[in-house]
MIVEX-472064 format. One record per residue (C-alpha): residue in three letters; x, y, z. Coordinates in steps of 0.25 Angstrom, whole numbers, plus 2048, in hexadecimal, padded with zeros to 3 digits. Layout:
<recs>
ALAXYZ ...
</recs>
This chain:
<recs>
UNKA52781553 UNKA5977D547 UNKA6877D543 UNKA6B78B53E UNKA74785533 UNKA6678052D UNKA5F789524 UNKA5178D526 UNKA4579151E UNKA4179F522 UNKA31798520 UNKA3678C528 UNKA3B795534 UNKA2E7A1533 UNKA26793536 UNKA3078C541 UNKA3179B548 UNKA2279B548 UNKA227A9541 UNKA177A1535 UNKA0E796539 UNKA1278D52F UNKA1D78C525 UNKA1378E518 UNKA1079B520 UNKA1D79F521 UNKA2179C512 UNKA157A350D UNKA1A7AF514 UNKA267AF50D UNKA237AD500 UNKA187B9504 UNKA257C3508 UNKA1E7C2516 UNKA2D7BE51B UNKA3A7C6519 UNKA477BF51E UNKA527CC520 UNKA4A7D6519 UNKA487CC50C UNKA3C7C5509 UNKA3D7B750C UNKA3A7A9504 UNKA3579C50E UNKA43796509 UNKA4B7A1510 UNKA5679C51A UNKA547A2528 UNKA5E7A4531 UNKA607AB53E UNKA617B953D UNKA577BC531 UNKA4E7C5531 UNKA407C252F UNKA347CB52C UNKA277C652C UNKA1B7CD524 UNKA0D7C852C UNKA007CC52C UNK9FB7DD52B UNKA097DE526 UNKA0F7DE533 UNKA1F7DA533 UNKA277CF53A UNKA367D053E UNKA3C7C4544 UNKA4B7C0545 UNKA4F7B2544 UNKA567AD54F UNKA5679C54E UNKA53793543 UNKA49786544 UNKA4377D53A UNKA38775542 UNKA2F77A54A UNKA3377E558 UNKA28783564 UNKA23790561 UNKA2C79756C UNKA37793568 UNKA35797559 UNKA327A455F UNKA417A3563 UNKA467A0552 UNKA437AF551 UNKA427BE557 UNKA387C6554 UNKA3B7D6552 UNKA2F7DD54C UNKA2D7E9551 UNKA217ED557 UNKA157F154F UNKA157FF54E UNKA07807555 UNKA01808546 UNKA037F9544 UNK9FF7F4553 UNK9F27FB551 UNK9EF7F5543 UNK9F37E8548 UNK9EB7EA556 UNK9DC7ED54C UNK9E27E0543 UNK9E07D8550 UNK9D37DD554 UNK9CD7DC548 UNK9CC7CF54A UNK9D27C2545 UNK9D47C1535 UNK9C97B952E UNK9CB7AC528 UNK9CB7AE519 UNK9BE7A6511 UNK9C079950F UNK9C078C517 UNK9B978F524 UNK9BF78A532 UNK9BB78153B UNK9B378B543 UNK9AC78F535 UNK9AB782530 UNK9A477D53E UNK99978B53C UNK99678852E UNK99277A531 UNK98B77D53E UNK983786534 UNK98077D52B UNK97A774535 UNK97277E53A UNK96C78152C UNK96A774529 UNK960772534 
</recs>
């Protein structure tokens, strides 16, 4: 944890706190209006401090609630970023538990077209050899 008389970037923090993967994830979030500090959209330069409320927007427009409770600017072990922070979402409502239930069975999201993985990479040329013979 940090000195709390050191100001912290709200995208610095949502990375430290392990709420984004990576700090470019968390400042595109922002600049998306993904992330609302106190009921106010929030730009990546935004000073976090404890007590703010933030609100998170993630995927099939479910909502986020956390309530900063410690400041850090490195990173720290996983549990205890989950310490920089407490977590009061409410629960999904039936509606939303079931729409979220048939997201999850309808299996994982593709991969958009482009580049293929390594998986994909290691078929094609398998397939290639083959066709070559």
């Amino acid at each position: 944890m940090s000195d709390p008389s050191e100001p912290i970037r709200l995208d610095v923090w949502l990375d430290v706190s392990c709420l984004f993967p990576t700090r470019s994830e968390a400042q595109r979030a922002c600049k998306g209006g993904k992330v609302d500090v106190n009921g106010q959209s929030a730009k990546p330069n935004r000073v976090v401090k404890p007590g703010d409320i933030i609100e998170l927007t993630r995927a099939a427009g479910r909502r986020q609630r956390v309530v900063v409770k410690g400041l850090a600017d490195r990173h720290i072990p996983k549990a205890e970023a989950r310490a920089l922070y407490e977590d009061t979402t409410p629960p999904p409502s039936p509606e939303q538990q079931a729409l979220l239930d048939l997201l999850r069975l309808a299996g994982p999201s593709r991969r958009p077209l482009g580049t293929p993985d390594r998986r994909e990479r290691r078929r094609l040329r398998r397939e290639k050899e083959d066709g070559a013979r």
